[in-house]
C-alpha positions in Angstrom: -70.8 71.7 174.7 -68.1 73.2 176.5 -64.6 71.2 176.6 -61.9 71.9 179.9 -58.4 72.5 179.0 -55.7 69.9 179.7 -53.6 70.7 182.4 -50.6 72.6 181.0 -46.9 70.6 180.9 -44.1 71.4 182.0 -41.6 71.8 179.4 -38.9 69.4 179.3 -35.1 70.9 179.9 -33.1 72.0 176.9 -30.9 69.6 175.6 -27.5 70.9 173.9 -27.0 68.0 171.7 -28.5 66.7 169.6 -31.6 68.9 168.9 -35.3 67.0 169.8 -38.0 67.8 167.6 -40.9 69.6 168.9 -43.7 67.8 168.0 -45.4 65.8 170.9 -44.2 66.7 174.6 -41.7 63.6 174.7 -41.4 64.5 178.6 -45.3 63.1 178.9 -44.2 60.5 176.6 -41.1 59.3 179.0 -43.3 60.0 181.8 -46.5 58.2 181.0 -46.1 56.1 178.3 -48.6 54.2 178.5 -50.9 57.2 178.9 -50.0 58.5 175.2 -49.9 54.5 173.9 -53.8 54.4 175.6 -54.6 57.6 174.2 -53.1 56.7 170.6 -54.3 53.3 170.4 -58.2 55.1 170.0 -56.9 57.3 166.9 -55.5 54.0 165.1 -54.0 50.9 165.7 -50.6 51.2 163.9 -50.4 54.4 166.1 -49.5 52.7 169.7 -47.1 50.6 168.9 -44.5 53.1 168.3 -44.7 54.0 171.8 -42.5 51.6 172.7 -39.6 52.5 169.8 -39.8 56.2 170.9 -38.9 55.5 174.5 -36.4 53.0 173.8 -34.7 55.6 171.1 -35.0 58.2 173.8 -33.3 56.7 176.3 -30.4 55.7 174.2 -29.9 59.0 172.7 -30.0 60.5 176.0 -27.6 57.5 177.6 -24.9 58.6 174.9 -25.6 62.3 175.9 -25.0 61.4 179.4 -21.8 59.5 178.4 -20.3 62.1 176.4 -20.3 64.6 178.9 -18.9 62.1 181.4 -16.1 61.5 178.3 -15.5 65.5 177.9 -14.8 65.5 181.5 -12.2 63.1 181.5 -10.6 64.6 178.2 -10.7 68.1 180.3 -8.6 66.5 183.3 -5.9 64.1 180.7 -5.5 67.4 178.9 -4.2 69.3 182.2 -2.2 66.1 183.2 -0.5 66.5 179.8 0.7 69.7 180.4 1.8 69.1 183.8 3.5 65.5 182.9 5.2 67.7 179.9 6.3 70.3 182.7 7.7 67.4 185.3 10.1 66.3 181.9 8.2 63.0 182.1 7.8 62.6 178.2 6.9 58.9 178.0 3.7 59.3 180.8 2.7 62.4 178.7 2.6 60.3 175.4 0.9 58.1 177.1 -2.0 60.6 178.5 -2.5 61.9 174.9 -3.1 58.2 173.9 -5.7 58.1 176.2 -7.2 61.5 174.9 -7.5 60.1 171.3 -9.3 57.2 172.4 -11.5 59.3 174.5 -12.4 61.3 171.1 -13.1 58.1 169.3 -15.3 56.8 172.2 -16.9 60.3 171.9 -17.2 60.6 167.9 -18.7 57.2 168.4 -21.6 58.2 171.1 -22.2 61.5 168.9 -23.0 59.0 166.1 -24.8 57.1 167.8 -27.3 59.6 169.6 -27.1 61.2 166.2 -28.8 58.2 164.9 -31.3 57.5 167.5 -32.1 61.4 167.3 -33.0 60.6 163.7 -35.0 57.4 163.7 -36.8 59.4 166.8 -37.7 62.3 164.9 -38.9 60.3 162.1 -41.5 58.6 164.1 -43.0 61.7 166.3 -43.1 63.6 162.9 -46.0 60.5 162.2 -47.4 60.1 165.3 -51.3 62.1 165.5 -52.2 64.6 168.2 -52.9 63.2 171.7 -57.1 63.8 171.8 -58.9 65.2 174.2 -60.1 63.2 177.3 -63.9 64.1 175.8 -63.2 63.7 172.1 -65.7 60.5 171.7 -64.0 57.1 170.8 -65.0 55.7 167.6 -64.1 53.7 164.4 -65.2 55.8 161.6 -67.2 58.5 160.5 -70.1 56.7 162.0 -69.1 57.5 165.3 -69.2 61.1 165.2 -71.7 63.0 167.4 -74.1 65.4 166.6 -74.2 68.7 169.3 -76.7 70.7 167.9 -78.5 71.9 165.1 -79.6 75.4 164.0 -82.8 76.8 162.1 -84.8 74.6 160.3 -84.8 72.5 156.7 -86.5 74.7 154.0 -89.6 73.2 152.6 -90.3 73.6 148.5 -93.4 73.8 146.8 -91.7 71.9 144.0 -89.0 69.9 143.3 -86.0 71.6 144.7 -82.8 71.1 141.7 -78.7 70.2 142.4 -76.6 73.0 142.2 -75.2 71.0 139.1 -78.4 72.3 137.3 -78.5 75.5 138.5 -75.1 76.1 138.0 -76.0 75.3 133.8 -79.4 76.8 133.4 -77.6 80.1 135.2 -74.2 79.9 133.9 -73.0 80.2 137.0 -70.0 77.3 136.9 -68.8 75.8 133.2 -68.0 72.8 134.6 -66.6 71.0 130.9 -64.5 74.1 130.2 -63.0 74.0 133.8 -62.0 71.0 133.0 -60.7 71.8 129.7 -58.3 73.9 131.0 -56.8 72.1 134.7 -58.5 68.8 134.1 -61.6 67.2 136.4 -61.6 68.6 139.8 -61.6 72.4 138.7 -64.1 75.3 138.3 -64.5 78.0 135.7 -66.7 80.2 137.6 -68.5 82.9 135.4 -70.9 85.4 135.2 -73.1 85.7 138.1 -71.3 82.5 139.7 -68.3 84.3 139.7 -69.5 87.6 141.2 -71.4 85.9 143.6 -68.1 83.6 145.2 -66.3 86.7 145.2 -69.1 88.3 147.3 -68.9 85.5 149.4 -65.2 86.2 150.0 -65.7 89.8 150.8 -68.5 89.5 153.1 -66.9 86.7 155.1 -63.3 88.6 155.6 -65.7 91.6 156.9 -67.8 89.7 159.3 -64.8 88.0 160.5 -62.8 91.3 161.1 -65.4 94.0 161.9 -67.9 92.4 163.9 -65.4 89.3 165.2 -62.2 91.2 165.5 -60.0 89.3 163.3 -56.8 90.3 161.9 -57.1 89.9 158.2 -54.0 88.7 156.2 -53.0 87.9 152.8 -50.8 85.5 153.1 -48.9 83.7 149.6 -50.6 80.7 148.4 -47.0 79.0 148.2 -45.7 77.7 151.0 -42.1 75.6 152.1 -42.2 72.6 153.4 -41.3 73.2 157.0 -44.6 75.1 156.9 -46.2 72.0 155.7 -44.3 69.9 158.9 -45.3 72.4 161.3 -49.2 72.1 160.9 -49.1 68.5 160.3 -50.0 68.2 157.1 -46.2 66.2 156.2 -44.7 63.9 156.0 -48.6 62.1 156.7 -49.8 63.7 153.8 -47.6 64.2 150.9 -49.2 62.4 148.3 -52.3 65.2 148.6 -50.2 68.4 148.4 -49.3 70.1 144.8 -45.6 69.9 145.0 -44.0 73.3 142.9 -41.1 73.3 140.8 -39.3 76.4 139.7 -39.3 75.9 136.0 -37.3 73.7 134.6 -35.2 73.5 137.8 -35.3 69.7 139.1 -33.8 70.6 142.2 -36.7 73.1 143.1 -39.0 70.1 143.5 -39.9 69.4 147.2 -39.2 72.8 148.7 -42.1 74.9 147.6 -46.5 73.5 147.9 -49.5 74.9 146.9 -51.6 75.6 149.9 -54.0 72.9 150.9 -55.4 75.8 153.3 -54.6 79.2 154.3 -53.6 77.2 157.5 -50.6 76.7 156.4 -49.2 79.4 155.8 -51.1 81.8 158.4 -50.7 79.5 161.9 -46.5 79.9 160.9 -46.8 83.6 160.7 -44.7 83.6 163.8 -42.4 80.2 163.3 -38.8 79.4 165.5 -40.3 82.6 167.1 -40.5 83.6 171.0 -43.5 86.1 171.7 -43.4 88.5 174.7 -45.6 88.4 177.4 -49.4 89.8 176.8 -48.8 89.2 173.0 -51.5 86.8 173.4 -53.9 86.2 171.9 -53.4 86.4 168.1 -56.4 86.4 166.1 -56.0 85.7 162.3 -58.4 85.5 159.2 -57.6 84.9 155.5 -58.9 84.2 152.1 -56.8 82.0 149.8 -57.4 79.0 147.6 -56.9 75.7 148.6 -55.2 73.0 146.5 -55.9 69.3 146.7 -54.5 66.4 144.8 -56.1 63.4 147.2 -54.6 61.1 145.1 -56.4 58.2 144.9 -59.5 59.7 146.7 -62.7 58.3 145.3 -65.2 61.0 144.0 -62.7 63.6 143.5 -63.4 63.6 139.3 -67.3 63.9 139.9 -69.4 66.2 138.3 -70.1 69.3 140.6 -68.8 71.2 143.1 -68.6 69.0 146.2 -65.3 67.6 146.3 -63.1 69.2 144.1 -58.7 70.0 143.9 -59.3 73.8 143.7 -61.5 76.0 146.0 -61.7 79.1 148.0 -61.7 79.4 151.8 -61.7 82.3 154.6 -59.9 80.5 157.5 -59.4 81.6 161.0 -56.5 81.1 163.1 -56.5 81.6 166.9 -53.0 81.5 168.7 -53.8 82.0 172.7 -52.3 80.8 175.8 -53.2 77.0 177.0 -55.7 78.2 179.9 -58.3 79.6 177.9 -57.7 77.7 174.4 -61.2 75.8 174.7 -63.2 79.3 175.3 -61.4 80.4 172.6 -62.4 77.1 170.8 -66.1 78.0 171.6 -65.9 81.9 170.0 -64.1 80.0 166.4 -67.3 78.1 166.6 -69.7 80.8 167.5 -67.9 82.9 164.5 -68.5 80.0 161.7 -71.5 79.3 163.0 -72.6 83.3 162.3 -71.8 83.0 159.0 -74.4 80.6 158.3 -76.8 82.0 160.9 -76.6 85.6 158.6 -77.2 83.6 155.8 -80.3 81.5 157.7 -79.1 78.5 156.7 -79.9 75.1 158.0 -76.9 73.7 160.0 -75.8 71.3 162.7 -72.7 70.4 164.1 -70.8 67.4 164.3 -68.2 66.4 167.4 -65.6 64.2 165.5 -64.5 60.5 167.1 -61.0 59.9 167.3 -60.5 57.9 164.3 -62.2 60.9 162.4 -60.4 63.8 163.5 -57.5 65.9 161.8 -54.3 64.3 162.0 -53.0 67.8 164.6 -56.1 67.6 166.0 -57.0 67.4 169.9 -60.3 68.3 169.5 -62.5 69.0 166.5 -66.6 70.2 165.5 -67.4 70.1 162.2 -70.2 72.2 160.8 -72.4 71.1 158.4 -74.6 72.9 156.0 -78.4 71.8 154.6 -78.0 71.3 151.0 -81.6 70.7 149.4 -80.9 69.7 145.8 -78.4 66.9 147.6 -80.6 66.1 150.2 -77.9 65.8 152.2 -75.8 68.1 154.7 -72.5 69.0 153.5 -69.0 69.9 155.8 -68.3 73.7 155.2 -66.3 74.1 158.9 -64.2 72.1 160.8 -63.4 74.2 164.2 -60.0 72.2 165.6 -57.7 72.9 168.8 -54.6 71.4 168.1 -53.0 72.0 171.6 -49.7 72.8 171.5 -49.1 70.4 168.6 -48.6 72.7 166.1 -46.4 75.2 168.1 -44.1 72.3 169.3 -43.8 71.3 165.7 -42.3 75.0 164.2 -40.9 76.0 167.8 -43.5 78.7 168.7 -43.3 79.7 171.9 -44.5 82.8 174.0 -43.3 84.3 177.5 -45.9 83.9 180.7 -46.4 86.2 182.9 -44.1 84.6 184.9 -41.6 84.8 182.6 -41.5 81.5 181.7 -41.2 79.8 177.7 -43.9 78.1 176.8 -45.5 76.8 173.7 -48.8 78.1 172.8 -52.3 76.4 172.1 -53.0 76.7 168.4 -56.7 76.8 167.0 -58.0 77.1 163.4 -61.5 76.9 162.2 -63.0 77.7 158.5 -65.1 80.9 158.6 -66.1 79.0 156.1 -65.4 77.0 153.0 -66.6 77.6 149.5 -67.5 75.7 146.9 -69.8 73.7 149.5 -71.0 77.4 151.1 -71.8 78.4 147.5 -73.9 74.7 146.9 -76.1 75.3 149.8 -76.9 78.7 149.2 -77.9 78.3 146.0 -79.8 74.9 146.5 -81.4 76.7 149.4 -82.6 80.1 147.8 -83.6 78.7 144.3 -87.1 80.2 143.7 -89.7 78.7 141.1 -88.8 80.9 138.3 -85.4 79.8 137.9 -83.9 82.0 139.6 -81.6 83.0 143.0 -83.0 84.8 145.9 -80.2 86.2 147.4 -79.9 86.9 151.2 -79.7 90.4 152.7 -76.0 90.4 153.9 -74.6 89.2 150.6 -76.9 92.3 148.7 -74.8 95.2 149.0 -71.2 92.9 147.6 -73.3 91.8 144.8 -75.0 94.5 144.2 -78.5 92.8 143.1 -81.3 91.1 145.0 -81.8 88.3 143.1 -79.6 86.5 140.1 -82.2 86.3 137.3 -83.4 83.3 135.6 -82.0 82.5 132.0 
């Protein structure tokens, strides 16, 4: 299903004073507000309202603007008079032009405060305001209303009772699920033996498909990142409560500036933060392993047994920065790339179109893949393929020169190429033989050196 781009924007003129944050365009905003509060209003309903607050905040802040300058002009002029009065010996009219300078400070101190103020209460709300979506994303309420594309290959059939990776994991040693959480709590893995050899083969043969046959860049980017990192993907202020904060030590002070990674996203679509690209740097194509850290606090399921939902797991993600024109063809190769991982593999997928209500919170557009597990009987998320527009790059002020030499903010894509533990569950559920043991598929033979992972 292929999506059009949105017509670029025009960006809006600088402003000296104070600073706007760049997160949505607030020129569309002031333009067509009730555009953005129509488009909103489908992505939740405490979403719209704020409309209203951020044009009202905008035009004061840029009414006191306006009135400053007005002021500084005035102050420019009484200052000349001064010297001139002070020239003509007319003391008493030259006392009297300063008084009128001060008060033009104080009426100026005053507007600065004020547009301060609105600047601040404005930022605060864009910082927690979603991602416009896409004129095609489908409407919807839930999870429910998500819409299925396509589906790949077919489910495979068992001539007996096909087990739940929770099993296989214990009668192969592949995942000590007690002593993994013995050591970080419920939520984390102690791979081992064969299980561990096998998601580190997973790893490798991902970042190579990705970067010899897709053209990736690889990185290795740290799995700590600040927190403007974590403001300019979206992930804060909305979601706080699900990062690992880090604190250096015993340092109290540390605390808020450093997180774990939720996803290599995070650190890999800021590579190029507050920067200005030249023209034909475009496009940037990035892949990268790391491990992803979770709290979800108060997320039900999260202390389950097994390796669906868990706080710690490994990922390969991909990160696409282009130029607005083509960033839904590009959208269509991210998906083509996850979906060759699982292809290789030949395993049973489909993919999902996400409804408003279900889509990331930087996302214009997103296509979840979803994996055939057999022992769950179920399919289970392994990619979700987003274009976030220029949401992200507004947010750390990316921009890029056009070829006509314009400043423009970039279209940001990321996609996961793909997702382990939930790759790891489905291949295993899927290639489980009689005997006990693993088949194990062709590309993943020469990382793990072995065939098959032998029954206990």
């Amino acid at each position: 299903m292929a999506l059009q781009p949105r017509p670029s924007q025009c960006l809006a003129p600088p402003i000296k004073r104070p600073i706007l944050p760049s997160v949505l365009d607030i020129r569309e905003i002031r333009d067509n507000p009730n555009h953005v509060r129509e488009r909103l209003a489908t992505r939740g309903e405490e979403f719209a309202p704020k409309v209203g607050d951020v044009v009202r905040l905008d035009a004061e802040r840029r009414e006191a603007i306006t009135a400053v300058e007005e002021l500084k002009a005035r102050r420019n002029s009484a200052s000349k008079e001064i010297g001139a009065l002070m020239g003509q010996k007319k003391p008493d009219e030259a006392e009297a032009k300063k008084a009128e300078v001060r008060d033009i400070g104080d009426q100026i101190s005053a507007l600065d405060n004020k547009a301060a103020q609105a600047d601040g209460e404005l930022r605060e709300i864009l910082l927690r305001l979603p991602n416009l979506p896409h004129a095609d994303v489908p409407v919807g309420d839930s999870e429910d209303d998500n819409m299925e594309i396509r589906q790949w290959g077919e489910k495979p059939g068992y001539d007996f009772e096909p087990k739940p990776h929770t099993e296989l994991c214990e009668s192969l040693g592949l995942v000590d699920f007690a002593r993994g959480a013995k050591l970080a709590g419920s939520g984390f893995l102690l791979y081992s033996g064969w299980g561990a050899r096998l998601e580190r083969a997973l790893i490798q043969y991902l970042l190579d498909l990705h970067v010899h046959e897709h053209g990736y860049t690889e990185v290795s980017p740290p799995f700590i990142v600040g927190y403007d990192c974590m403001i300019g993907v979206g992930q804060f202020p909305k979601f706080e409560d699900q990062a690992y904060m880090v604190q250096e030590g015993l340092d109290e002070e540390s605390r808020g500036k450093l997180y774990l990674v939720p996803t290599a996203e995070a650190p890999v679509a800021n590579i190029h933060r507050e920067e200005l690209l030249k023209a034909g740097e475009l496009p940037k194509n990035y892949c990268a392993y790391s491990p992803c850290f979770r709290a979800e606090a108060g997320a039900a399921g999260v202390g389950t047994r097994g390796m669906i939902r868990v706080h710690q797991f490994d990922k390969v993600e991909l990160i696409k920065i282009v130029e607005p024109e083509t960033s839904y063809d590009e959208l269509n190769k991210l998906i083509g790339h996850a979906e060759k991982v699982l292809q290789s593999l030949n395993l049973h997928y489909r993919i999902l179109q996400l409804c408003t209500a279900d889509m990331s919170f930087g996302s214009a557009t997103t296509y979840d893949i979803e994996v055939w597990a057999p022992g769950q009987g179920d399919y289970l998320e392994v990619s979700s393929c987003s274009n976030c527009e220029d949401y992200q790059s507004r947010r750390m002020n990316l921009r890029y020169k056009d070829a006509d030499g314009k400043n423009r903010h970039p279209h940001i894509l990321n996609g996961s190429g793909t997702a382990l533990a939930r790759l790891f569950v489905a291949l295993i559920e899927t290639y489980q033989q009689p005997d006990g043991s693993i088949a194990i598929p062709e590309p993943i033979q020469p990382y793990l050196r072995a065939d098959r992972i032998p029954a206990s």
